[in-house]
C-alpha positions as CSV (number, residue, x, y, z in Angstrom):
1,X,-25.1,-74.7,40.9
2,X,-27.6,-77.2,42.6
3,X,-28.1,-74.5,45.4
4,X,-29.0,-71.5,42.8
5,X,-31.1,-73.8,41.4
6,X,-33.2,-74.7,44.7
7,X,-33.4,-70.9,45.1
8,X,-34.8,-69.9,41.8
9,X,-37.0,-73.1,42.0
10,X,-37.9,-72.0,45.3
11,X,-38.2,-68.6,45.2
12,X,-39.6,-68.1,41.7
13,X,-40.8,-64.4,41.9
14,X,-38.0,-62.8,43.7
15,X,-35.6,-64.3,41.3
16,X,-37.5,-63.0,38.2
17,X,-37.6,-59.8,39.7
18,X,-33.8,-60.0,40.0
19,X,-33.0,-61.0,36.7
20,X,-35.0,-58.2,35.8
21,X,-33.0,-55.8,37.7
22,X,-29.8,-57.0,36.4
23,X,-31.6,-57.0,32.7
24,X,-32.1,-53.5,32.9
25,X,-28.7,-52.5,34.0
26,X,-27.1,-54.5,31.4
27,X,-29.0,-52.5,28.6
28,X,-28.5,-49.2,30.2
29,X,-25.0,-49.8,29.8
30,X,-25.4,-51.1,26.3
31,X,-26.9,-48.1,25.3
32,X,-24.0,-46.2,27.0
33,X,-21.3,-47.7,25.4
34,X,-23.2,-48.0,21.7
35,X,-23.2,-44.1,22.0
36,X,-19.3,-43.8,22.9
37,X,-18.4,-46.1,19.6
38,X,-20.4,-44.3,17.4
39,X,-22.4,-41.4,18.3
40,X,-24.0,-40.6,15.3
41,X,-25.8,-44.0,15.1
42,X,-25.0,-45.2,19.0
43,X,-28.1,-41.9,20.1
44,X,-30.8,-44.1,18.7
45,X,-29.7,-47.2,19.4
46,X,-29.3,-46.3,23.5
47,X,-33.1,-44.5,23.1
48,X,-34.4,-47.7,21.7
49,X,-32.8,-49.7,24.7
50,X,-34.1,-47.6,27.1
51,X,-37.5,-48.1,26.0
52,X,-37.5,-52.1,26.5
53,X,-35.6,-51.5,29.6
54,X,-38.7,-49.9,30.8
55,X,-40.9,-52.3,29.6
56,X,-39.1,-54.7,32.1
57,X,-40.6,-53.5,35.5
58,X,-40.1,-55.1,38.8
59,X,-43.8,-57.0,38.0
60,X,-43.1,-58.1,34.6
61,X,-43.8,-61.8,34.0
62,X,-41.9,-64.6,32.1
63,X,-43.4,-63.6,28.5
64,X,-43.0,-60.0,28.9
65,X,-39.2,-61.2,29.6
66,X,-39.1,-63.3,26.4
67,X,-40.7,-61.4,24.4
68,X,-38.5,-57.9,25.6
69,X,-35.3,-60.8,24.8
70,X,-36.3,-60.8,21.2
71,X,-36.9,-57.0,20.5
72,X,-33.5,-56.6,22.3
73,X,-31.5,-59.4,19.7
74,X,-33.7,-57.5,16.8
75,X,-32.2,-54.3,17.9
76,X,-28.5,-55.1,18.2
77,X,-28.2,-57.0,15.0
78,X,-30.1,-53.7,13.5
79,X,-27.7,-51.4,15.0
80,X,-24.6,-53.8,14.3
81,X,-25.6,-53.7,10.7
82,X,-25.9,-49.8,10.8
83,X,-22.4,-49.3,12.7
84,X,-21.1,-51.7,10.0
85,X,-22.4,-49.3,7.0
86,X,-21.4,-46.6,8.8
87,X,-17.8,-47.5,9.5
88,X,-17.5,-48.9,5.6
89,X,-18.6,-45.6,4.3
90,X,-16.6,-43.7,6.7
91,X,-13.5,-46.3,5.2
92,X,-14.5,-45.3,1.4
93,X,-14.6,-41.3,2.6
94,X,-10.9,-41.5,3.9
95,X,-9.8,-43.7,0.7
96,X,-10.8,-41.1,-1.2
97,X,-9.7,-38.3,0.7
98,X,-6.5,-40.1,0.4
99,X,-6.5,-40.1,-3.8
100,X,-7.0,-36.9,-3.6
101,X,-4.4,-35.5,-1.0
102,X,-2.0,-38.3,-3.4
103,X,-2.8,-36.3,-6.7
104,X,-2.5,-33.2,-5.0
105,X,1.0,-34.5,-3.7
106,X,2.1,-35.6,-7.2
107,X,1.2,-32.4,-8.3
108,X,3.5,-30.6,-5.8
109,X,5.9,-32.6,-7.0
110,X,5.8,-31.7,-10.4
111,X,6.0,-27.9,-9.6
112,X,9.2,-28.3,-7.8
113,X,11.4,-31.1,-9.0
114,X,13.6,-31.0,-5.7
115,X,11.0,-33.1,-3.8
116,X,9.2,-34.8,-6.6
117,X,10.8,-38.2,-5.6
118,X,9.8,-37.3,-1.8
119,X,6.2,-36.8,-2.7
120,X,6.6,-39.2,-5.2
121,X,6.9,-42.1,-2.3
122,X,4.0,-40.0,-0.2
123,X,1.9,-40.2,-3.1
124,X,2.5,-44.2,-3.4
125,X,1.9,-44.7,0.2
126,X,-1.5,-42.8,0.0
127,X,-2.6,-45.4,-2.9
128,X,-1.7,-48.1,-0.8
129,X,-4.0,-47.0,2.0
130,X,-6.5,-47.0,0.3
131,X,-6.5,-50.6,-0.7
132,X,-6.9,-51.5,3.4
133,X,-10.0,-52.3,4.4
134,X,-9.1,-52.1,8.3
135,X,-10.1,-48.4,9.9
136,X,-7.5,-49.4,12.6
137,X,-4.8,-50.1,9.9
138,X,-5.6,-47.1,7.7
139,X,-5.2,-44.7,11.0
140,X,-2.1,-46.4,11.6
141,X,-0.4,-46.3,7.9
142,X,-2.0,-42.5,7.4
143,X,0.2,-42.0,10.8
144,X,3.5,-43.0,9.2
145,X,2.8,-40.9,6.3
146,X,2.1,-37.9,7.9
147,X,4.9,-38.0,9.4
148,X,6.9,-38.7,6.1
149,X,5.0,-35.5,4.9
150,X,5.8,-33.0,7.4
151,X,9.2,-33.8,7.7
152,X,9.1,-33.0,3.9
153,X,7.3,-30.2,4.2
154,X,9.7,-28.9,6.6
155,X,12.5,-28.7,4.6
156,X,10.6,-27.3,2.0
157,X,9.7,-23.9,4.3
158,X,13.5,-24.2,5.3
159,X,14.7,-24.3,1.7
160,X,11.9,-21.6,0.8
161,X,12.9,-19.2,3.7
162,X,16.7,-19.7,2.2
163,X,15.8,-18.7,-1.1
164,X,13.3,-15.7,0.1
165,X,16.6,-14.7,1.8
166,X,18.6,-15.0,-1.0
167,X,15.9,-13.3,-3.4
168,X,15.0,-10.6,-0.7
169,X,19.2,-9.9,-0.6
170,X,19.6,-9.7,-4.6
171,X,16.1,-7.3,-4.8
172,X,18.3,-5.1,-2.3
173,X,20.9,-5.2,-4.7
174,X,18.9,-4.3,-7.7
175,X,17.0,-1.8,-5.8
176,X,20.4,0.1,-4.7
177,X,21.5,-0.1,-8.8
178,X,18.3,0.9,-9.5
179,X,18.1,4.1,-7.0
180,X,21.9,4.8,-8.2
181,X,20.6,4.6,-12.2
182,X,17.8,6.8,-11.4
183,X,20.0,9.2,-9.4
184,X,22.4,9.3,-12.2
185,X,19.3,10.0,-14.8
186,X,17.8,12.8,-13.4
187,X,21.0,14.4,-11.5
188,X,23.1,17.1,-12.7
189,X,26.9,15.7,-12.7
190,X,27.9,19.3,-12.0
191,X,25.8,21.0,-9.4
192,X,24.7,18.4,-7.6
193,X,20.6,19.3,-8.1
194,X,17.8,18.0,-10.8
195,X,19.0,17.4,-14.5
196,X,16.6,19.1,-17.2
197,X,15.2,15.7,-17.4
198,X,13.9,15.4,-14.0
199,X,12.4,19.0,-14.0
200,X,10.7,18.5,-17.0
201,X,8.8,15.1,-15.6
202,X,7.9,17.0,-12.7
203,X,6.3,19.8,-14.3
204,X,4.5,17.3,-16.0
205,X,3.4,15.3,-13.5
206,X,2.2,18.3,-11.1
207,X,0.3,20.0,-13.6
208,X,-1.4,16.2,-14.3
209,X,-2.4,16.2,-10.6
210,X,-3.5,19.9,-10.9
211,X,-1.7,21.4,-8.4
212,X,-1.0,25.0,-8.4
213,X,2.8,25.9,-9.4
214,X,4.7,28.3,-10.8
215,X,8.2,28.3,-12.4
216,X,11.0,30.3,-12.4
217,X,14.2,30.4,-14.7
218,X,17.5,32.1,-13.6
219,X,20.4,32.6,-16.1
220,X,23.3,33.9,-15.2
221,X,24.6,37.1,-17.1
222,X,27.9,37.0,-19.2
223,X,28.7,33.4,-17.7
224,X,30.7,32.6,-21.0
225,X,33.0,35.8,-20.2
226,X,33.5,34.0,-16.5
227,X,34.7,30.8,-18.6
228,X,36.9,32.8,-21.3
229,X,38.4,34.7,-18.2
230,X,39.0,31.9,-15.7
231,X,38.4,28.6,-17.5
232,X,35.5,25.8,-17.4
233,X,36.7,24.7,-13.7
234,X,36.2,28.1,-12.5
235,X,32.8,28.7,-14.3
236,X,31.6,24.6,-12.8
237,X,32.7,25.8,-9.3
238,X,30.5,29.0,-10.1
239,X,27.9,27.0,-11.4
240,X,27.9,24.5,-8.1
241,X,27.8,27.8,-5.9
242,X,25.2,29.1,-7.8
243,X,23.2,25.9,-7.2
244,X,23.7,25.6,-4.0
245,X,22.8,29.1,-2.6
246,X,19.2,28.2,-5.0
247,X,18.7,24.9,-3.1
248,X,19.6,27.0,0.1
249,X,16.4,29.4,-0.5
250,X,13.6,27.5,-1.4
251,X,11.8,24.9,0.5
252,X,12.3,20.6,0.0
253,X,8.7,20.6,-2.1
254,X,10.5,22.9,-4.5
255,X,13.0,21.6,-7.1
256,X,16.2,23.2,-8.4
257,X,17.2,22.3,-11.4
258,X,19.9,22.9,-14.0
259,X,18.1,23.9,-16.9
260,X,20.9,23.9,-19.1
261,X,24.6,26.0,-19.1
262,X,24.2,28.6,-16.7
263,X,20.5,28.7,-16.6
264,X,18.5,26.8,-13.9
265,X,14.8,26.8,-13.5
266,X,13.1,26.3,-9.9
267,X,9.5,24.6,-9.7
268,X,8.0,26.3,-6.5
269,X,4.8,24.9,-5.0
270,X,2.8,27.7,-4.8
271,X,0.2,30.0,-7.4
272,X,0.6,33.6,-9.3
273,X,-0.2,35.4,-5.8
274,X,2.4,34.0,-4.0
275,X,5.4,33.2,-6.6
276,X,6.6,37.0,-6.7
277,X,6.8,37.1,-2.9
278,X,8.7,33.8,-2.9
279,X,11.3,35.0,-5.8
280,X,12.3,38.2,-5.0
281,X,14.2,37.4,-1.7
282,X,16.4,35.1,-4.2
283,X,16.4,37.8,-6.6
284,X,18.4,40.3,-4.0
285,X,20.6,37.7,-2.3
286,X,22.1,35.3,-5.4
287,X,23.6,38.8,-7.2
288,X,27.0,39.9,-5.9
289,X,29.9,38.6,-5.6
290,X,31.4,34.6,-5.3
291,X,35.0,33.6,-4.6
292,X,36.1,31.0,-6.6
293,X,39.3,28.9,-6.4
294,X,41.3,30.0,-9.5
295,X,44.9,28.8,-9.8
296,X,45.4,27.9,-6.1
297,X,44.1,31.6,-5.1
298,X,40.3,32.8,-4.5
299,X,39.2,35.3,-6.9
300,X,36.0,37.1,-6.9
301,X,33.9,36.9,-9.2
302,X,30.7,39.3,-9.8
303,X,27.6,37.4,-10.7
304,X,24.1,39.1,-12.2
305,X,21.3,36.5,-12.7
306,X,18.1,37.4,-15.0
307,X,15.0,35.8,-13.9
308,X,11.8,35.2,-15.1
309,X,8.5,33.7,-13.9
310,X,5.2,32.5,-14.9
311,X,2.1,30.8,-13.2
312,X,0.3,27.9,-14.5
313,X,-3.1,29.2,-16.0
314,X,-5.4,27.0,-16.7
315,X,-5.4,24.1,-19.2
316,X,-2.1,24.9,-19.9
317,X,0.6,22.7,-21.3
318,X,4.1,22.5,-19.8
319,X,5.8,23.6,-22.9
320,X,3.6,26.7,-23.0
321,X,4.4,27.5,-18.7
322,X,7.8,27.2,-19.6
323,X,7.6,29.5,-22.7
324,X,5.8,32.2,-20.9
325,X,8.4,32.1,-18.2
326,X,11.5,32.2,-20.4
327,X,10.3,34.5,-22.3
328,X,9.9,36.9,-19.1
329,X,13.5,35.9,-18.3
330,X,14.9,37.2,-21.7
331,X,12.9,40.4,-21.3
332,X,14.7,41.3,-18.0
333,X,17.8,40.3,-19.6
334,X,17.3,42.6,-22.1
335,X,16.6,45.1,-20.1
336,X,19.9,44.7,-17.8
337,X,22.1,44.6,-20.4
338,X,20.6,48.5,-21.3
339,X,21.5,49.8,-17.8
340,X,24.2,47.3,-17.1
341,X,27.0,49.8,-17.5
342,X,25.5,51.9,-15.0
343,X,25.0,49.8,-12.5
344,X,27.4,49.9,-9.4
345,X,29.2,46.7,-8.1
346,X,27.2,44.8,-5.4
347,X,29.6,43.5,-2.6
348,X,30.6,40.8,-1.2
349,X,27.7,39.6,0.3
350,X,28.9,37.2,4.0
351,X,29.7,34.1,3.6
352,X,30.5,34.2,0.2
């Protein structure tokens, strides 16, 4: 101590000009380490340092040394007093942050009762941190709590996945019942194709969208003699036949329906220049004759259909389409019935 004494006392200028250097480097790294604890106040702080460390060059004498001392203890207390604003307000932002993540918490809670104790608790911690006034305690406590939370919240996603599971599994359900009811609505129970109800919606609905259609009714000649003769069986397993070589013709955009006892009325998807073209194929290959299963035995049984058809004109209602067409369907029957008698026997056509 005696000997750094004798050297400062005896080397006056190089020791100044040491201290200097040293002085400098201390509030370079000042600066520097202001700046890493709190960058949004530690910038200024370092810039302001800098600029007395400059002041101290390698000539500067005792007073500029003193005087630099003071400007430097002015500065830190400033900057300790800004940092301590700053981490205080920071403090009162989380505590608040905190009420409100607790309210939102208890309000969770309330919606599903399950975890309202759960949240319950999470909420209660929340209030607590917010009566710390230590940054390094409330980072520690919000620590425990989140992981409280997500370990909540966890089970709540299990539990919610299980029950979309569950929901997701009964909707099938419901949908299958509901596919089944509406099958069972709009289905004929004996042919198999669209009940009168179903035909009628879809005329509806096509002439709603404006699309060019055309109808055409089919009713089978003398089908109550084929019922008096053979019995209602025999006339359903006509009926089925009947239906079937319809649906067989015409094209899946087309619907074949039963209209009602042995007549059945066709939707097809196409306007007045086409629907004759499209019809009178079916005309020529549904007459003739159809073996049916009578008593154990096939019988055959001769089958004449009358058919009439109408376009959709415009502004038309379905009631008046359908009119039009049935009453083009009662004409031709009118007119078989004149010639019927002369009329030789179609035969059996294949496959039938």
């Amino acid at each position: 101590m005696i000997s750094l004494k004798k050297f400062i006392e005896s080397k006056p200028e190089e020791s100044l000009k040491t201290m200097c250097e040293s002085y400098r480097t201390t509030l370079t790294a000042v600066g520097i380490s202001a700046t890493q604890i709190c960058p949004h106040i530690g910038e200024d702080f370092h810039r302001d340092l800098a600029n007395l460390r400059d002041q101290l060059t390698p000539d500067a004498g005792r007073e500029m040394v003193a005087e630099t001392g003071k400007q430097v203890e002015e500065e830190v207390k400033k900057w300790g007093e800004s940092a301590s604003q700053y981490f205080q307000q920071t403090a009162t932002d989380v505590k608040e942050i905190m009420l409100i993540v607790a309210e939102s918490a208890l309000a969770v809670g309330e919606r599903d009762k399950r975890y309202a104790r759960q949240f319950g608790e999470f909420a209660g911690q929340l209030a607590n941190i917010g009566n710390l006034e230590d940054l390094g305690k409330i980072r520690e406590s919000l620590g425990k709590s989140a992981h409280s939370l997500k370990s909540c919240v966890e089970k709540m996603v299990q539990d919610g996945e299980q029950s979309i599971s569950r929901l997701r599994a009964e909707l099938s359900v419901y949908q299958s019942r509901l596919d089944e009811v509406e099958r069972v609505a709009t289905q004929d129970p004996v042919t198999g194709v669209a009940n009168r109800y179903k035909a009628e919606r879809q005329i509806q609905l096509r002439l709603e969208c404006s699309r060019a259609i055309s109808i055409a009714i089919f009713d089978l000649d003398n089908f109550k003699q084929v019922n008096d003769a053979h019995g209602h069986p025999a006339g359903d397993a006509l009926l089925r036949q009947f239906a079937t070589e319809l649906r067989a013709f015409f094209r899946p955009t087309d619907l074949v329906s039963r209209w009602g006892g042995d007549e059945f009325l066709v939707i097809v998807d196409c306007g007045a220049e086409d629907v004759r073209d499209r019809i009178e194929p079916v005309r020529k290959w549904i007459d003739g004759d159809y073996a049916v299963q009578i008593g154990g035995e096939a019988r055959k049984i001769s089958v004449h259909a009358s058919v009439g058809m109408a376009s959709c004109r415009p502004g038309e209602t379905a009631s008046e389409l359908i009119a039009r067409a049935d009453a083009a369907m009662y004409e031709e029957k009118v007119q078989r019935r004149k010639v019927s008698q002369n009329q030789p026997k179609t035969p059996l056509r294949p496959g039938k």
